[in-house]
C-alpha positions, -999 to 999 in steps of 0.1 A, spaced: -278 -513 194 -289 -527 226 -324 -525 223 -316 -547 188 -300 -573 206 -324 -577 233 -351 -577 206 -333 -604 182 -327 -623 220 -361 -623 229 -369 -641 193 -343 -667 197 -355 -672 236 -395 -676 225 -391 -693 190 -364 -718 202 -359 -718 239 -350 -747 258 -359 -770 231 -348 -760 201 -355 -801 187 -396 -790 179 -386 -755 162 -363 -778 136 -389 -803 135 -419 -770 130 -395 -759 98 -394 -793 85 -429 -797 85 -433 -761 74 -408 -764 46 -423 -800 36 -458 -785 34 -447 -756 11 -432 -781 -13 -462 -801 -13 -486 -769 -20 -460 -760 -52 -464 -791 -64 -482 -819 -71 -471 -841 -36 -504 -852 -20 -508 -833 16 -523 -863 37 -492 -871 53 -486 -836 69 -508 -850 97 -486 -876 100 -455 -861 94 -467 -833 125 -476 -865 146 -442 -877 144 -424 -847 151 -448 -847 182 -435 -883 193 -396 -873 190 -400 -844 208 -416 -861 237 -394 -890 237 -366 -867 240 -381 -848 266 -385 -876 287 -351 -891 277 -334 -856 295 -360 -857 321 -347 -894 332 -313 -889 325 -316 -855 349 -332 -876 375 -301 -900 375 -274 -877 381 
């Protein structure tokens, strides 16, 4: 049972981490681009939609980065 644990641990650790903000945003974007491929949504704004998820994820990293900084 240990060796399940640690296994299921190691996962969570490398899939979520520290920031677990871009591994929601990843299953949005993957679960948006699997509804698009069943139907008949056009896929040019996955680009977009990664994009943003790249911009929130930095702008909360460097939100917790500058409130760190001021404690």
């Amino acid at each position: 049972m240990k060796y399940v644990k640690a296994f299921f641990m190691f996962w969570f650790d490398f899939l979520i981490g520290d920031t677990p903000e871009i591994f929601v945003g990843a299953l949005i974007v993957l679960g948006v681009a699997a509804v698009a491929a069943k139907s008949s949504i056009s896929t040019e704004l996955l680009p977009a939609l990664v994009i943003v998820t790249l911009v929130l994820s930095v702008g909360w990293a460097v939100t917790r980065s500058v409130l760190k900084t001021k404690r």
